[in-house]
FIGUSE-45921 format. One record per residue: z, y, x negated of N, C-alpha, C in turn; residue number from 1; residue in one letter; chain. Coordinates in nm, 4 decimals, decimal comma, padded with zeros to 6 digits, always signed. Layout:
! residues N
       n_zz       n_yy       n_xx      ca_zz      ca_yy      ca_xx       c_zz       c_yy       c_xx     i   aa   ch
          Z          Y          X          Z          Y          X          Z          Y          X   NUM    a    A
...
END
This chain:
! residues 99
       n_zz       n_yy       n_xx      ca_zz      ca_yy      ca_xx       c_zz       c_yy       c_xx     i   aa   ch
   -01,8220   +00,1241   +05,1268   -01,9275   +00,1731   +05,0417   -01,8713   +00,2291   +04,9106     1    x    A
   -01,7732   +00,2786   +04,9544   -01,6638   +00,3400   +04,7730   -01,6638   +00,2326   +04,6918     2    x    A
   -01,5762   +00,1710   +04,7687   -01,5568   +00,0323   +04,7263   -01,6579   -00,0486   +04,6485     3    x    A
   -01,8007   -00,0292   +04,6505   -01,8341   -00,1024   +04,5941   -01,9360   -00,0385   +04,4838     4    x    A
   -01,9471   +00,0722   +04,4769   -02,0006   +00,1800   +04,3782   -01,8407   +00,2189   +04,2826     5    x    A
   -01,7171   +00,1827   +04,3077   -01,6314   +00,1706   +04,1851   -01,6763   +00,0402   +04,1051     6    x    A
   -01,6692   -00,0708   +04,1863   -01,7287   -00,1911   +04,1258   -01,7976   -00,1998   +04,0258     7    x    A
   -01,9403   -00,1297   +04,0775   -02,0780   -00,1453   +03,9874   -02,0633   +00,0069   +03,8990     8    x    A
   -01,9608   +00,0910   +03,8771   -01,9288   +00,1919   +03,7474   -01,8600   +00,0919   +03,6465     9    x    A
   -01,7523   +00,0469   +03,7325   -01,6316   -00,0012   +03,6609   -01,7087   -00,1459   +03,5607    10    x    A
   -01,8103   -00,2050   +03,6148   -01,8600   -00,3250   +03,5597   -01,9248   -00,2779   +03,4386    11    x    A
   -01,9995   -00,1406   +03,4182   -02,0434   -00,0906   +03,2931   -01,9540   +00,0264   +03,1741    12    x    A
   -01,8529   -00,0201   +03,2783   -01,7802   +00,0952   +03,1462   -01,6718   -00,0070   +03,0252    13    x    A
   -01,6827   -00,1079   +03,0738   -01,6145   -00,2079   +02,8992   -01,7476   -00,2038   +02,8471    14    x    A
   -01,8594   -00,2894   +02,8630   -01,9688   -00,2631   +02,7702   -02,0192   -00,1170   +02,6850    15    x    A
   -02,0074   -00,0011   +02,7795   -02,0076   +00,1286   +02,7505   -01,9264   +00,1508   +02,5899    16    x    A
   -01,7976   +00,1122   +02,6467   -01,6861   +00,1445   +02,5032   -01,6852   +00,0421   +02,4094    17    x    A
   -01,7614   -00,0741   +02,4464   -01,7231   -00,1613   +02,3277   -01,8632   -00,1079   +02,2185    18    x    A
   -01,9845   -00,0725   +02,2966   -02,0834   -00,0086   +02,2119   -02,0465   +00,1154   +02,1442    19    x    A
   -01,9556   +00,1886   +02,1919   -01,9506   +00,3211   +02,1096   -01,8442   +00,2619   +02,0040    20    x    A
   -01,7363   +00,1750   +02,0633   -01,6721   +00,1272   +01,9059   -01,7378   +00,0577   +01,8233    21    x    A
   -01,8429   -00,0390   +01,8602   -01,9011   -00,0751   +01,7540   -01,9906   +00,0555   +01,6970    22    x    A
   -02,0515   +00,1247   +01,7163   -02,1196   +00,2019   +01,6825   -02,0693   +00,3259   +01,6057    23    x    A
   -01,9310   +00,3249   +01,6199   -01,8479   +00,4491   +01,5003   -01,7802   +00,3248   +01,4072    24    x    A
   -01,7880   +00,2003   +01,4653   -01,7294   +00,1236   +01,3097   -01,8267   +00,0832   +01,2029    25    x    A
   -01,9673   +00,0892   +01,2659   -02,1053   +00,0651   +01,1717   -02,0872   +00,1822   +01,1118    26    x    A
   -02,0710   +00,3090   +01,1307   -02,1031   +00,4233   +01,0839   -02,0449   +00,4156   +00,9867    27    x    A
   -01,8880   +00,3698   +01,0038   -01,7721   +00,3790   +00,8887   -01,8146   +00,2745   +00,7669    28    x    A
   -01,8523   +00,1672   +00,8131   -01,8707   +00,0757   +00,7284   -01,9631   +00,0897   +00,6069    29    x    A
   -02,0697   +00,2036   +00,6094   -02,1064   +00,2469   +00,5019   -02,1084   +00,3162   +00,3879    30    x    A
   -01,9780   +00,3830   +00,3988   -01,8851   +00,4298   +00,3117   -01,8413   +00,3984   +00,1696    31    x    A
   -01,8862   +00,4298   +00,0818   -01,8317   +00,3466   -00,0413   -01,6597   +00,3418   -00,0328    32    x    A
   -01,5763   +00,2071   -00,0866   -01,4402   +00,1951   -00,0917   -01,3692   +00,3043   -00,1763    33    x    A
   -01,2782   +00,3961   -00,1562   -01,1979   +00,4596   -00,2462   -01,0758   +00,3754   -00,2907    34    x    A
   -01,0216   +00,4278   -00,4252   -00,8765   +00,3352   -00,4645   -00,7770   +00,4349   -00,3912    35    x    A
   -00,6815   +00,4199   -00,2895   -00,5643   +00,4914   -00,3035   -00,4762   +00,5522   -00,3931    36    x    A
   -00,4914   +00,4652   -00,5155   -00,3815   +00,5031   -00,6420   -00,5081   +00,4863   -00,7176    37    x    A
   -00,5498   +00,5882   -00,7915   -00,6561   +00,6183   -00,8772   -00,5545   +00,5428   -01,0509    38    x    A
   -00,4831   +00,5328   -01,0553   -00,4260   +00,4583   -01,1785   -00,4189   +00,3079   -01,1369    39    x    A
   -00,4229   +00,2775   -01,0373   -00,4627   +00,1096   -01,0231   -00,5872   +00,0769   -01,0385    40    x    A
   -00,6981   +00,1685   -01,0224   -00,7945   +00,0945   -01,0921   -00,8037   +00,1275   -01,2166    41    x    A
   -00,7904   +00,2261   -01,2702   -00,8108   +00,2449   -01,4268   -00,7474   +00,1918   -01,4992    42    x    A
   -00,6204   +00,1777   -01,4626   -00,5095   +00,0663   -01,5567   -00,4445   +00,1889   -01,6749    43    x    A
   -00,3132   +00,1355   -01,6195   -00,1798   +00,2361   -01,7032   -00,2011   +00,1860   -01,7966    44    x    A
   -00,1438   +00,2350   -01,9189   -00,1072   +00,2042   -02,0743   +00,0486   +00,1115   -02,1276    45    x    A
   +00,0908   +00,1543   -02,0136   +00,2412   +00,1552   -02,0094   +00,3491   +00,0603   -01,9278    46    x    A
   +00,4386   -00,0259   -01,9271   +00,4563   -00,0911   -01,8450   +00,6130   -00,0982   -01,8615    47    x    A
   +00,7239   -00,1038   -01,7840   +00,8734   -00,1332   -01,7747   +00,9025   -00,2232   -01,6679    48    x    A
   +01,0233   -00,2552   -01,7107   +01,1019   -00,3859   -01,6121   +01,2666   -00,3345   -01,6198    49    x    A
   +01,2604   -00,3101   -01,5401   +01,4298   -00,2725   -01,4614   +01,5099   -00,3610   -01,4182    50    x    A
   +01,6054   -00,4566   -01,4357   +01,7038   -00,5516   -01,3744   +01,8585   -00,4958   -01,3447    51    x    A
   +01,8822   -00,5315   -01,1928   +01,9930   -00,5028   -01,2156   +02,1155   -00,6220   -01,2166    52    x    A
   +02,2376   -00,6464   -01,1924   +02,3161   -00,7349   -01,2697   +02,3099   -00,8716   -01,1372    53    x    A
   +02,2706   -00,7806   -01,0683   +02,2756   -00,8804   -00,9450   +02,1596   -00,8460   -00,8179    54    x    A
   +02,1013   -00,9657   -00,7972   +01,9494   -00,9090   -00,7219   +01,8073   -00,9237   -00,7738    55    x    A
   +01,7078   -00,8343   -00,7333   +01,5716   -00,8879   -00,7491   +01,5326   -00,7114   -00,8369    56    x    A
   +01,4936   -00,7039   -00,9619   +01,4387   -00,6345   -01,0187   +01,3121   -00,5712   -00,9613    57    x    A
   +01,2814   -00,5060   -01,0653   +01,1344   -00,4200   -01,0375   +01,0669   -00,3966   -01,2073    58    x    A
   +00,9175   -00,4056   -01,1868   +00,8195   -00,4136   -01,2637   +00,7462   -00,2813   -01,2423    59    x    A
   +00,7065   -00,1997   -01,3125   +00,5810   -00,1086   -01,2403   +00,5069   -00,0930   -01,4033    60    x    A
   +00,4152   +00,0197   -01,3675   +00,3107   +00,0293   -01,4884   +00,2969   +00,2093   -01,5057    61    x    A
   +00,2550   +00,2745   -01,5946   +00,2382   +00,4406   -01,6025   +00,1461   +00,4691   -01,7030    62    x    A
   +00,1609   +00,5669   -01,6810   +00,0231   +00,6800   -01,8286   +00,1655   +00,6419   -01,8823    63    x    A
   +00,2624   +00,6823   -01,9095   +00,3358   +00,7129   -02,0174   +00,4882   +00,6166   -02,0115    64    x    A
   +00,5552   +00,5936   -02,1684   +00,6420   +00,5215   -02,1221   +00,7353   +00,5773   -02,0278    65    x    A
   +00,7771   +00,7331   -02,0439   +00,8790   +00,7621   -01,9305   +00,8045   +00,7539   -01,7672    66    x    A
   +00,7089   +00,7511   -01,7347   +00,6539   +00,7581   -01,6164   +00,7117   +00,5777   -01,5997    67    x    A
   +00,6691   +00,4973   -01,6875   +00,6924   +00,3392   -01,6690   +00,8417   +00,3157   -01,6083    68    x    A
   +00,9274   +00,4027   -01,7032   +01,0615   +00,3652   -01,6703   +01,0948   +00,3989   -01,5475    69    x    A
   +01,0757   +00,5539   -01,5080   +01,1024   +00,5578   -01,3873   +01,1037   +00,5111   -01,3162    70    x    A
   +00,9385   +00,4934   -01,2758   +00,9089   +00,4026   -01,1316   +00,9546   +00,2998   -01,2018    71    x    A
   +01,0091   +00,1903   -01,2670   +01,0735   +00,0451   -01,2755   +01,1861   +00,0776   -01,2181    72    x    A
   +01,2797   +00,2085   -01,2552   +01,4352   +00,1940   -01,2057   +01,3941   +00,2233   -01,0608    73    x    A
   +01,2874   +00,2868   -00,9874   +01,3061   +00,3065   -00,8734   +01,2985   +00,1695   -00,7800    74    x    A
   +01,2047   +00,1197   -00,8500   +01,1710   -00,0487   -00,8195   +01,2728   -00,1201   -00,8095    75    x    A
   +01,2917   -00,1342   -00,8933   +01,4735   -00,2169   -00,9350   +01,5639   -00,1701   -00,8037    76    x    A
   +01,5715   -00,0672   -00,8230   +01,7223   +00,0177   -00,7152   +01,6437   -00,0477   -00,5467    77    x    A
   +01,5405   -00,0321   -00,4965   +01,4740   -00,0946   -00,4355   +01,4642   -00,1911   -00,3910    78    x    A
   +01,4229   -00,2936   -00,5293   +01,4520   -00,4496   -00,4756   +01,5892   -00,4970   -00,4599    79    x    A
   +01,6386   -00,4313   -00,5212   +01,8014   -00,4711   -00,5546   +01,8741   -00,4763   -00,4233    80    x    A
   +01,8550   -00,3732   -00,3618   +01,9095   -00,2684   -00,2062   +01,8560   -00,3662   -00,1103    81    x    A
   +01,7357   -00,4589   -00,1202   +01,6663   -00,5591   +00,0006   +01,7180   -00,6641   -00,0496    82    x    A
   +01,7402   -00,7109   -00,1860   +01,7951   -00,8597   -00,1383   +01,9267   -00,8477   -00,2071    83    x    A
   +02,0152   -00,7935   -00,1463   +02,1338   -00,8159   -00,1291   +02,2271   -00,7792   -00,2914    84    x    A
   +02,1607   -00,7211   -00,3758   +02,1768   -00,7161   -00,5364   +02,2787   -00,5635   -00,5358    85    x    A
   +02,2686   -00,5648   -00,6656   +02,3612   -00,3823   -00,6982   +02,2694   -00,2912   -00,7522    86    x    A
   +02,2452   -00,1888   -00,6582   +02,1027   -00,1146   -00,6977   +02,1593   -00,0316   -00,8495    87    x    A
   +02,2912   +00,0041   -00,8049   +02,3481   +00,0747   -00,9195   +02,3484   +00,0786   -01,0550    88    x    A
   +02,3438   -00,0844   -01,1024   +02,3464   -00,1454   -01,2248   +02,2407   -00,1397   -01,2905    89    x    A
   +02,0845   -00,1049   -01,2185   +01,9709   -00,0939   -01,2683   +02,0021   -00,0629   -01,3753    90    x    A
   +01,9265   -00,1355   -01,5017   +01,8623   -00,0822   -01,6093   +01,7626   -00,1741   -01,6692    91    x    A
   +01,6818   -00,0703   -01,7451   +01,5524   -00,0974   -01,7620   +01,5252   -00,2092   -01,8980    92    x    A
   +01,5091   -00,3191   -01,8763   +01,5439   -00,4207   -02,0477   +01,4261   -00,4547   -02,0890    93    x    A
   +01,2670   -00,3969   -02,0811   +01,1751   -00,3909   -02,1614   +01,0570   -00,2371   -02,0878    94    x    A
   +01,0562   -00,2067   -02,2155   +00,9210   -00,0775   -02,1850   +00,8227   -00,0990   -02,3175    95    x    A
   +00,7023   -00,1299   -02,3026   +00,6312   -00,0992   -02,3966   +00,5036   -00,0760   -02,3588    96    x    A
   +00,4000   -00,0004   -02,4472   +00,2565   +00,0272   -02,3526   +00,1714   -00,0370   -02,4542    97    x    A
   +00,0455   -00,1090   -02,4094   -00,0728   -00,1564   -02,5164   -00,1135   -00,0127   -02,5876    98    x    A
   -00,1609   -00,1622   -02,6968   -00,2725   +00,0064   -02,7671   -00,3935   -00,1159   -02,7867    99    x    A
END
């Protein structure tokens, strides 16, 4: 008799949870999207490129040219360090921002 009243619980408790997950992912889904990086949607002014002598560079974008350079050398030292390049040698061989 246990035996078969686990059965007929156990037969309604996946349907049970698959309704409450659908039912907190509807909830979520109405959410307007946020940007993570509030400067990727607005768009930097500013942009640098970092190469180093050997390896895969880095590109990034900023409010300002020193913000650009930075994150490029960090980029650079970065890509450089994954494919097999000299992070060391980074340097940065164009910065300029629109107007």
């Amino acid at each position: 008799m246990t035996g078969k009243h686990t059965h007929h619980c156990s037969s309604w408790l996946l349907p049970c949870l698959l309704a409450i997950n659908l039912a907190l992912t509807a909830g979520c889904s109405s959410k307007t999207a946020t940007a993570r990086y509030s400067s990727a949607t607005i768009g930097s002014a500013c942009y640098a490129k970092a190469l180093p002598t050997v390896g895969e560079g880095g590109l990034a974008w900023g409010d300002t040219l020193n913000m650009a350079r930075q994150k490029s050398m960090s980029n650079c030292a970065r890509y450089a360090g994954r494919s097999g390049g000299t992070p060391s040698t980074c340097q940065v061989v164009l910065a300029e921002c629109k107007h």
